[in-house]
C-alpha positions in Angstrom: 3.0 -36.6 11.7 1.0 -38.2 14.4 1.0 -34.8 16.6 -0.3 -32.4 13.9 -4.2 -32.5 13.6 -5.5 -32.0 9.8 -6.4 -28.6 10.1 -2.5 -28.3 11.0 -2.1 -29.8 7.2 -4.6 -27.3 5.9 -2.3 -24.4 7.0 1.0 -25.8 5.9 -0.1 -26.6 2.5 -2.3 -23.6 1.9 0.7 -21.9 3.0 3.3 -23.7 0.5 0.7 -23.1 -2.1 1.1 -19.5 -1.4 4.7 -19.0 -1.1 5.5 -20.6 -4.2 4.1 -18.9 -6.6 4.7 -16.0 -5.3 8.7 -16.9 -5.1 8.2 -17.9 -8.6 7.1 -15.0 -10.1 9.6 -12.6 -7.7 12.0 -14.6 -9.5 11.0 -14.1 -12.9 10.2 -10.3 -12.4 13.3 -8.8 -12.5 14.5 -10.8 -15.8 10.7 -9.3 -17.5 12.5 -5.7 -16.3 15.8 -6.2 -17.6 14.6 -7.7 -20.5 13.0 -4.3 -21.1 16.3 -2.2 -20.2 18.1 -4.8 -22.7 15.7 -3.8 -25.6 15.4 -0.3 -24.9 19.3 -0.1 -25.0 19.6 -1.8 -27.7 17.3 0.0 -30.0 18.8 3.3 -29.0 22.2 1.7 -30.3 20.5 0.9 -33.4 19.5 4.3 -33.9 23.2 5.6 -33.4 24.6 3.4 -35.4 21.9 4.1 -37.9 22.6 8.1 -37.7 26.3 7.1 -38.1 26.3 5.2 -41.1 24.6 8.2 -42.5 27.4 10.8 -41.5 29.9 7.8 -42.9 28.3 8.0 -46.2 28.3 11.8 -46.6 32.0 11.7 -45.5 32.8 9.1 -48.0 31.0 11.0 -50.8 33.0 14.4 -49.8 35.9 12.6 -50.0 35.2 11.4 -53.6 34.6 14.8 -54.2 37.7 15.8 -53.8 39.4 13.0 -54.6 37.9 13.8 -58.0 38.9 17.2 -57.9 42.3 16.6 -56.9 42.5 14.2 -59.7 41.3 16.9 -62.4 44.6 19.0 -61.6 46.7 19.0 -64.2 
Protein backbone atom coordinates (compact mmCIF):
# COMPACT_ATOMS: atom_id res chain seq x y z
CA UNK A 1 0.00 0.00 0.00
CA UNK A 2 3.12 1.99 0.54
CA UNK A 3 3.99 1.96 -3.43
CA UNK A 4 0.57 3.37 -4.61
CA UNK A 5 0.44 7.29 -4.38
CA UNK A 6 -3.23 8.66 -3.45
CA UNK A 7 -4.12 9.60 -6.77
CA UNK A 8 -3.55 5.64 -7.39
CA UNK A 9 -6.57 5.31 -4.60
CA UNK A 10 -8.60 7.92 -6.46
CA UNK A 11 -8.65 5.59 -9.55
CA UNK A 12 -9.29 2.31 -7.88
CA UNK A 13 -12.15 3.46 -5.94
CA UNK A 14 -13.70 5.71 -8.51
CA UNK A 15 -13.39 2.68 -10.48
CA UNK A 16 -15.19 0.14 -7.92
CA UNK A 17 -17.73 2.76 -7.45
CA UNK A 18 -18.41 2.46 -11.09
CA UNK A 19 -18.33 -1.20 -11.73
CA UNK A 20 -20.66 -1.93 -9.13
CA UNK A 21 -23.54 -0.40 -9.75
CA UNK A 22 -23.40 -1.07 -13.01
CA UNK A 23 -23.00 -5.04 -12.26
CA UNK A 24 -25.84 -4.48 -10.05
CA UNK A 25 -28.23 -3.34 -12.16
CA UNK A 26 -26.95 -5.84 -15.26
CA UNK A 27 -27.98 -8.19 -12.82
CA UNK A 28 -31.23 -7.16 -12.00
CA UNK A 29 -32.20 -6.33 -15.77
CA UNK A 30 -32.86 -9.39 -17.17
CA UNK A 31 -35.31 -10.53 -14.09
CA UNK A 32 -37.28 -6.70 -14.80
CA UNK A 33 -37.50 -8.48 -18.64
CA UNK A 34 -38.62 -11.71 -17.68
CA UNK A 35 -40.78 -10.46 -15.23
CA UNK A 36 -42.55 -8.82 -18.17
CA UNK A 37 -42.50 -12.08 -20.45
CA UNK A 38 -43.95 -13.95 -17.17
CA UNK A 39 -47.00 -11.39 -16.97
CA UNK A 40 -47.58 -11.13 -20.51
CA UNK A 41 -47.83 -14.95 -20.73
CA UNK A 42 -49.72 -15.31 -18.18
CA UNK A 43 -52.50 -12.92 -19.00
CA UNK A 44 -52.76 -14.36 -22.41
CA UNK A 45 -53.54 -17.72 -20.47
CA UNK A 46 -56.05 -16.04 -18.64
CA UNK A 47 -57.77 -14.92 -21.59
CA UNK A 48 -57.85 -18.61 -22.93
CA UNK A 49 -58.96 -20.05 -20.18
CA UNK A 50 -61.47 -17.28 -19.95
CA UNK A 51 -62.67 -17.92 -23.74
CA UNK A 52 -62.83 -21.67 -22.70
CA UNK A 53 -64.90 -21.56 -19.80
CA UNK A 54 -67.27 -19.80 -22.11
CA UNK A 55 -67.33 -22.61 -24.92
CA UNK A 56 -67.62 -25.16 -21.69
CA UNK A 57 -70.76 -23.46 -20.60
CA UNK A 58 -72.47 -23.42 -24.01
CA UNK A 59 -71.51 -27.11 -24.37
CA UNK A 60 -72.97 -27.93 -21.02
CA UNK A 61 -76.19 -26.05 -21.79
CA UNK A 62 -76.54 -27.99 -25.31
CA UNK A 63 -76.10 -30.92 -23.61
CA UNK A 64 -79.04 -30.19 -21.11
CA UNK A 65 -80.81 -29.52 -24.05
CA UNK A 66 -80.88 -32.57 -25.15
CA UNK A 67 -80.67 -34.35 -22.27
CA UNK A 68 -84.07 -32.69 -21.78
CA UNK A 69 -85.22 -33.72 -25.03
CA UNK A 70 -84.16 -37.12 -24.80
CA UNK A 71 -85.89 -37.27 -21.58
CA UNK A 72 -89.42 -35.97 -23.10
CA UNK A 73 -89.43 -39.27 -25.36
CA UNK A 74 -91.97 -41.35 -24.36
Amino acid sequence: MEYIPWYGWVAIVGAISWVIPVVVGTLRQPTKRGDDALRASLDELAATNRQLAQRLEGVDQRLGKIENTLNDIP
